[in-house]
N, CA, C and O of each residue as an XYZ file, in Angstrom:
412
protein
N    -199.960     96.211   -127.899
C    -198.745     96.586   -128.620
C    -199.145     97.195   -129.957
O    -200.023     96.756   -130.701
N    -198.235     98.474   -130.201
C    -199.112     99.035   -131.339
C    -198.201     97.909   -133.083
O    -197.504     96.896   -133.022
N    -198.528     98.477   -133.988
C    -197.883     97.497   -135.190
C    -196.973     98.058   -135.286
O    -196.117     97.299   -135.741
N    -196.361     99.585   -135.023
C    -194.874     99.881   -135.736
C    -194.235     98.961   -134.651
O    -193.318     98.362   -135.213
N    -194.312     98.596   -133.384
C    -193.637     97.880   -132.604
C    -193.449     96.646   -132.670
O    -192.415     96.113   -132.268
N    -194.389     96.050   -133.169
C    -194.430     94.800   -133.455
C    -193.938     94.152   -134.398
O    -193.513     92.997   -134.413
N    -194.003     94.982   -135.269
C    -193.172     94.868   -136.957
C    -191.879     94.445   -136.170
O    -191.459     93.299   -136.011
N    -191.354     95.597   -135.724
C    -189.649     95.837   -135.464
C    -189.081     94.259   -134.457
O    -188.045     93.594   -134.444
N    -190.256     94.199   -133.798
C    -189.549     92.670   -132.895
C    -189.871     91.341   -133.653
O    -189.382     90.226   -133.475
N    -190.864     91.770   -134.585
C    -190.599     90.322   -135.438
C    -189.514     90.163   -136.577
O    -189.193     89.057   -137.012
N    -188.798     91.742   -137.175
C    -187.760     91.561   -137.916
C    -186.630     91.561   -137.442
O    -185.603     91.556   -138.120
N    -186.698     91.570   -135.818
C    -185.150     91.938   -135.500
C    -185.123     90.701   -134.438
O    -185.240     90.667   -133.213
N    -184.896     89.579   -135.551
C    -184.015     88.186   -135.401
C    -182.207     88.224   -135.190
O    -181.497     88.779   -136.028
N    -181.789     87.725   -134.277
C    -180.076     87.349   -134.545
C    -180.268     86.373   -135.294
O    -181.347     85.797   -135.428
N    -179.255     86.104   -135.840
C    -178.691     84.960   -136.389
C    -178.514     83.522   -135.701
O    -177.911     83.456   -134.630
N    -178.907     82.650   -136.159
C    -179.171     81.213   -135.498
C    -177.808     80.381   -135.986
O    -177.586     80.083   -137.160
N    -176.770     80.003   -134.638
C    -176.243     78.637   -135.654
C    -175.601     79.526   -137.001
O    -176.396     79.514   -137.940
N    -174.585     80.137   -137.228
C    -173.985     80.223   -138.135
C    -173.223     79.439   -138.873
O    -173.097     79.584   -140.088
N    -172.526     78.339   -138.032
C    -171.475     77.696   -138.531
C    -172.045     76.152   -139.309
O    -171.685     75.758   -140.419
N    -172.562     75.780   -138.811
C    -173.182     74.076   -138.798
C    -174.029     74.400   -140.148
O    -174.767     75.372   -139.987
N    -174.100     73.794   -141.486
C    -174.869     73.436   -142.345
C    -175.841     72.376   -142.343
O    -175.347     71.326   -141.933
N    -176.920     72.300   -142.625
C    -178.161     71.423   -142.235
C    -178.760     70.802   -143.137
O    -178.768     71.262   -144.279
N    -179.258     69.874   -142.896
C    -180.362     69.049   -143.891
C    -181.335     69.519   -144.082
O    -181.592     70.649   -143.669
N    -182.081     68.874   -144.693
C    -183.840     69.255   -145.239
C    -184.173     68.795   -144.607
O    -185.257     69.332   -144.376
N    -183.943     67.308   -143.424
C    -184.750     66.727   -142.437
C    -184.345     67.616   -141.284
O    -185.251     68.144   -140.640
N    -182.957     67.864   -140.915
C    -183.105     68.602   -139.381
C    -184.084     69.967   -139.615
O    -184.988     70.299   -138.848
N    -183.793     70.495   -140.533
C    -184.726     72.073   -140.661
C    -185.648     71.617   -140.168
O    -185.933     71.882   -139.000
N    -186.463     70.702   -141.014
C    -187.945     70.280   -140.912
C    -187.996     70.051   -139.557
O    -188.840     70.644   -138.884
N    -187.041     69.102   -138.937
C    -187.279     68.809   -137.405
C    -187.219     70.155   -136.361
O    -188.219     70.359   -135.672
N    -186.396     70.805   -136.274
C    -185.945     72.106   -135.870
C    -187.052     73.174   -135.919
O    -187.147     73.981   -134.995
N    -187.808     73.200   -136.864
C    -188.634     74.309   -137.277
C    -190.507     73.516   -137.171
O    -191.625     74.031   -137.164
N    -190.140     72.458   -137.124
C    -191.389     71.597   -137.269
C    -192.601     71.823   -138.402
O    -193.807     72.043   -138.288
N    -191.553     71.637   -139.750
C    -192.686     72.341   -140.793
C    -192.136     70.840   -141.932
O    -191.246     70.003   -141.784
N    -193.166     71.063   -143.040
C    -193.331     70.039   -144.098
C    -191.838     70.246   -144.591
O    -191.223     71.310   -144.531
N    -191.424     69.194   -145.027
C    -190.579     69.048   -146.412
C    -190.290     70.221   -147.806
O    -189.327     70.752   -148.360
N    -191.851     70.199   -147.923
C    -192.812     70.713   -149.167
C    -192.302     72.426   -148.489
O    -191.563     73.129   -149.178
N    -192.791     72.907   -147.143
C    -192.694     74.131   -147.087
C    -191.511     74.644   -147.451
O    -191.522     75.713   -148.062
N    -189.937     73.827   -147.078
C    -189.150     74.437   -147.295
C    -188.482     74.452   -148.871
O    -187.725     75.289   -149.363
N    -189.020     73.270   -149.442
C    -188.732     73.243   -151.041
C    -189.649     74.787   -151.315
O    -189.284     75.476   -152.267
N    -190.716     75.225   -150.531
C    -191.073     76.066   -151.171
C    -190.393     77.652   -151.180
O    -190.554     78.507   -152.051
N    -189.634     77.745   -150.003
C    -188.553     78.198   -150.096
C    -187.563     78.659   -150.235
O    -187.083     79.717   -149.829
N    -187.019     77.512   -151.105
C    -185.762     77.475   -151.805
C    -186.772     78.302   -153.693
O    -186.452     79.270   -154.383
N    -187.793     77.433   -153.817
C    -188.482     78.048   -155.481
C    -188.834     79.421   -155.064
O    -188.987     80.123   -156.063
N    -189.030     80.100   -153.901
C    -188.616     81.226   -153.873
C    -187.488     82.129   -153.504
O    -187.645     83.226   -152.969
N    -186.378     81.618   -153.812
C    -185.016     81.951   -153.429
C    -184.498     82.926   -152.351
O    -183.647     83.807   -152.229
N    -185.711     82.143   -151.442
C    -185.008     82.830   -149.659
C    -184.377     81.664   -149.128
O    -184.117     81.847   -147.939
N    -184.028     80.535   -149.539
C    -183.359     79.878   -149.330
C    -182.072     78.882   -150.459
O    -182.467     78.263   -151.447
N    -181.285     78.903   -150.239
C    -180.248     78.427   -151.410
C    -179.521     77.198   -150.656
O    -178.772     77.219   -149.680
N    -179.831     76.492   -151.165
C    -179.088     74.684   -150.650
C    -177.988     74.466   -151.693
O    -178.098     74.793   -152.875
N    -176.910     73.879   -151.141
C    -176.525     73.083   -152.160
C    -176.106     72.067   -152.116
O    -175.993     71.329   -151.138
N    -175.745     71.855   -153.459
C    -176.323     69.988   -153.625
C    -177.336     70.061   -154.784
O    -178.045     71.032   -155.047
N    -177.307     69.206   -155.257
C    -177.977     68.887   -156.752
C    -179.451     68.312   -156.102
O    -180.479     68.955   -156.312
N    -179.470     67.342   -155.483
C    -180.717     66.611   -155.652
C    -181.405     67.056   -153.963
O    -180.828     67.752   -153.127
N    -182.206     66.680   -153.884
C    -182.964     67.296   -152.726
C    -182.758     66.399   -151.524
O    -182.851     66.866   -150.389
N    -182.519     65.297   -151.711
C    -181.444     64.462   -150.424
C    -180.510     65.085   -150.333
O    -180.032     65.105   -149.198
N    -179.741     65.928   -151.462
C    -178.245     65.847   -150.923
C    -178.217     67.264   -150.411
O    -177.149     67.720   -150.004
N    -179.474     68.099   -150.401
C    -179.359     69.774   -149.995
C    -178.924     69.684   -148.714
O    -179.337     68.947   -147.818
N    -177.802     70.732   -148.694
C    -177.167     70.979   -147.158
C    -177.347     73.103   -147.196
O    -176.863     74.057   -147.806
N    -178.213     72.865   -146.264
C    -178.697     74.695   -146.255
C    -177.451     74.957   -144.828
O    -177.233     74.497   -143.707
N    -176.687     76.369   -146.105
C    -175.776     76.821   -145.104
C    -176.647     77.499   -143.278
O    -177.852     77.481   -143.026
N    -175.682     77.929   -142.489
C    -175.807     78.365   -141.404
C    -177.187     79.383   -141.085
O    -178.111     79.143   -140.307
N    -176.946     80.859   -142.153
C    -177.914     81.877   -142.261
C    -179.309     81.148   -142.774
O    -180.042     82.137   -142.781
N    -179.959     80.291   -143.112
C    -180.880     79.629   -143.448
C    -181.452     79.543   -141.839
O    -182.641     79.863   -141.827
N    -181.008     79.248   -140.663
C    -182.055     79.314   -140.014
C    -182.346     80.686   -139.460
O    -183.433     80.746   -138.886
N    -181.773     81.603   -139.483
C    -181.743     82.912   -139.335
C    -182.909     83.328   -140.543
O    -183.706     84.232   -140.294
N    -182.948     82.643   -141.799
C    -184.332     83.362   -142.941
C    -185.516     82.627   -142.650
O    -186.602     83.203   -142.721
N    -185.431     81.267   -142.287
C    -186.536     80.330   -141.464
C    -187.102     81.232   -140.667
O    -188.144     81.729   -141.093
N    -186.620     81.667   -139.390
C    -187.091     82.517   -138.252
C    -188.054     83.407   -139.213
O    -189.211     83.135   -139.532
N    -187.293     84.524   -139.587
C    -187.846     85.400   -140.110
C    -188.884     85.287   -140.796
O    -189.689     86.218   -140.753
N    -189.139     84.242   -141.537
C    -189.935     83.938   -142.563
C    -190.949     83.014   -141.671
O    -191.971     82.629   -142.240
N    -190.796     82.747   -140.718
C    -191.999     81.929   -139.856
C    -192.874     82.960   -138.986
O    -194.098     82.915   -138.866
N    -191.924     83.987   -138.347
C    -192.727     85.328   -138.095
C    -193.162     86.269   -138.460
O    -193.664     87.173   -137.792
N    -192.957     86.149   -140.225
C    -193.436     87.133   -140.570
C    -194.902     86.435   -140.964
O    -195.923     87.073   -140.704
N    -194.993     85.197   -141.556
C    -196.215     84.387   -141.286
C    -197.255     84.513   -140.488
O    -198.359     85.030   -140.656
N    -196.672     83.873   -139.432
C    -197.350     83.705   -139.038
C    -197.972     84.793   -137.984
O    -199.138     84.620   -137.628
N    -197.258     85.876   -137.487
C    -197.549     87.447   -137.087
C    -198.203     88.111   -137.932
O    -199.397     88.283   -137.686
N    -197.573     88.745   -139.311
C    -198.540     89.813   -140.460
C    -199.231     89.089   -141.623
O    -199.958     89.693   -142.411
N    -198.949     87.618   -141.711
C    -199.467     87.268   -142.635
C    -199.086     87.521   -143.832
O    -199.906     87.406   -144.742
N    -197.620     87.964   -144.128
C    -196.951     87.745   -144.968
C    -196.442     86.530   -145.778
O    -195.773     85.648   -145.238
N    -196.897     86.498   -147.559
C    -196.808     85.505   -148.078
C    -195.377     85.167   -148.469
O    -194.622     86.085   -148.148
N    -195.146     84.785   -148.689
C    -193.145     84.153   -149.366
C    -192.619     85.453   -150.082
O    -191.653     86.107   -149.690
N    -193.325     85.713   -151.092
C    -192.978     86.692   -152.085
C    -192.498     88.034   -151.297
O    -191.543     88.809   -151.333
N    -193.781     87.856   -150.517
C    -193.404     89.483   -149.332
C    -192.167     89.382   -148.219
O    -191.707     90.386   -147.675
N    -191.643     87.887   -147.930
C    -191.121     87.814   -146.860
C    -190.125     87.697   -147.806
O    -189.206     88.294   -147.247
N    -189.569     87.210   -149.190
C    -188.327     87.410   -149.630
C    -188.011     88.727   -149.632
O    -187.071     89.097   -148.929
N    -188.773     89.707   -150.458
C    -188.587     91.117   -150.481
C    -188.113     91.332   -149.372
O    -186.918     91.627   -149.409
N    -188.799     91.289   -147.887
C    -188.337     91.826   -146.483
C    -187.099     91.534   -146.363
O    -186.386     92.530   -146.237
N    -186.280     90.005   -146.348
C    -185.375     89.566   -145.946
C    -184.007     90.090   -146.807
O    -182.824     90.090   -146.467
N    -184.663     90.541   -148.072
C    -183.508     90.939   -149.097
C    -183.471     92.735   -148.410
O    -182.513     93.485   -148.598
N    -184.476     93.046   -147.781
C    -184.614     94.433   -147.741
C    -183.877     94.177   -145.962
O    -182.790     94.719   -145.761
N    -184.072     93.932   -145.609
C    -183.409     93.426   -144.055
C    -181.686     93.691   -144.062
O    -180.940     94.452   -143.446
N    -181.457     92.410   -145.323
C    -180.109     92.511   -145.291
C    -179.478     93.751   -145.916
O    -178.571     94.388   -145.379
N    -179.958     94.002   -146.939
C    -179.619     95.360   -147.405
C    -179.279     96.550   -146.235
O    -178.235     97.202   -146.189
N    -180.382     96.656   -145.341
C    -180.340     97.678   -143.956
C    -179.164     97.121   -143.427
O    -178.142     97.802   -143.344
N    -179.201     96.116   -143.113
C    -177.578     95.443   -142.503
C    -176.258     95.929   -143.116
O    -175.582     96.688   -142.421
N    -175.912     95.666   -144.046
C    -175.260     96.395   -144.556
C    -174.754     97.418   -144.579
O    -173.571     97.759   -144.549
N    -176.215     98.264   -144.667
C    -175.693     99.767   -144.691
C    -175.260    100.098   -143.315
O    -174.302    100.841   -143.101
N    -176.007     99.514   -142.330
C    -175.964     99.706   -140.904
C    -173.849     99.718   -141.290
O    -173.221    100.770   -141.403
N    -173.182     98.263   -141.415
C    -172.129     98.234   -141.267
C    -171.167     98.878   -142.120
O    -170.060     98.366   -142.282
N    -171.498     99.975   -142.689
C    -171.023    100.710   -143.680
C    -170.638    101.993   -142.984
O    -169.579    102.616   -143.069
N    -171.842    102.284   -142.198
C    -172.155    103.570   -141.733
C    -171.167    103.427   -140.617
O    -170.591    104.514   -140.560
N    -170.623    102.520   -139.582
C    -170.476    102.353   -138.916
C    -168.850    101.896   -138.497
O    -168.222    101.483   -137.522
N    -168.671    102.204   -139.684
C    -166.786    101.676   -140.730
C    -166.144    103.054   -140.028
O    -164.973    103.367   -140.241
C-alpha cells in the first residue's frame, strides 16, 4: 500500500458513539490505554472533559471518534500528540468545509 493511501484510511474514521458521554475509566477500558495517556490528552487539548476534578471528567460522545484518530495516527505514522492535534483540528476544519460546499 503506497502512503498517500494509507494516510487517507487512517484519517477517515466515522464517528464512534455520539450520544453516550464517558468516563476516564470506560475510555481507558474501551481503548485499553493508561489513565496517564488520556490526561495526556486532554493537556493537549484534543480532548475536553468536563467536570472539575479528574474522577468527575465525563468526555462527551466525539472523544471516541479523536481517541481513534489519535491511536492511528500513532501508532501507523508515528505521529506525536502535538501532530495529531494539528491533524484532528485540520480534519475537522475539512469537514466543515466539506458541509459548506455541499449546502
Amino acid at each position: 500500500m503506497n502512503e498517500s493511501r494509507k494516510s487517507i484510511s487512517i484519517l477517515s474514521c466515522e464517528p464512534i458513539d455520539l450520544e453516550q458521554p464517558k468516563t476516564l475509566v470506560q475510555l481507558c477500558r474501551e481503548y485499553t490505554v493508561h489513565a496517564e495517556w488520556i490526561v495526556s490528552l486532554v493537556d493537549e487539548g484534543i480532548l475536553s472533559p468536563q467536570g472539575e476534578k479528574q474522577e468527575q471528567w465525563l468526555f462527551p460522545g466525539n472523544s471516541c471518534y479523536r481517541i481513534s484518530v489519535v491511536v492511528r495516527l500513532q501508532r501507523d505514522l508515528g505521529v506525536n500528540l502535538a501532530g495529531a492535534a494539528l491533524a484532528l483540528d485540520l480534519l475537522e476544519e475539512l469537514q466543515i468545509l466539506r458541509q459548506r460546499l455541499h449546502k
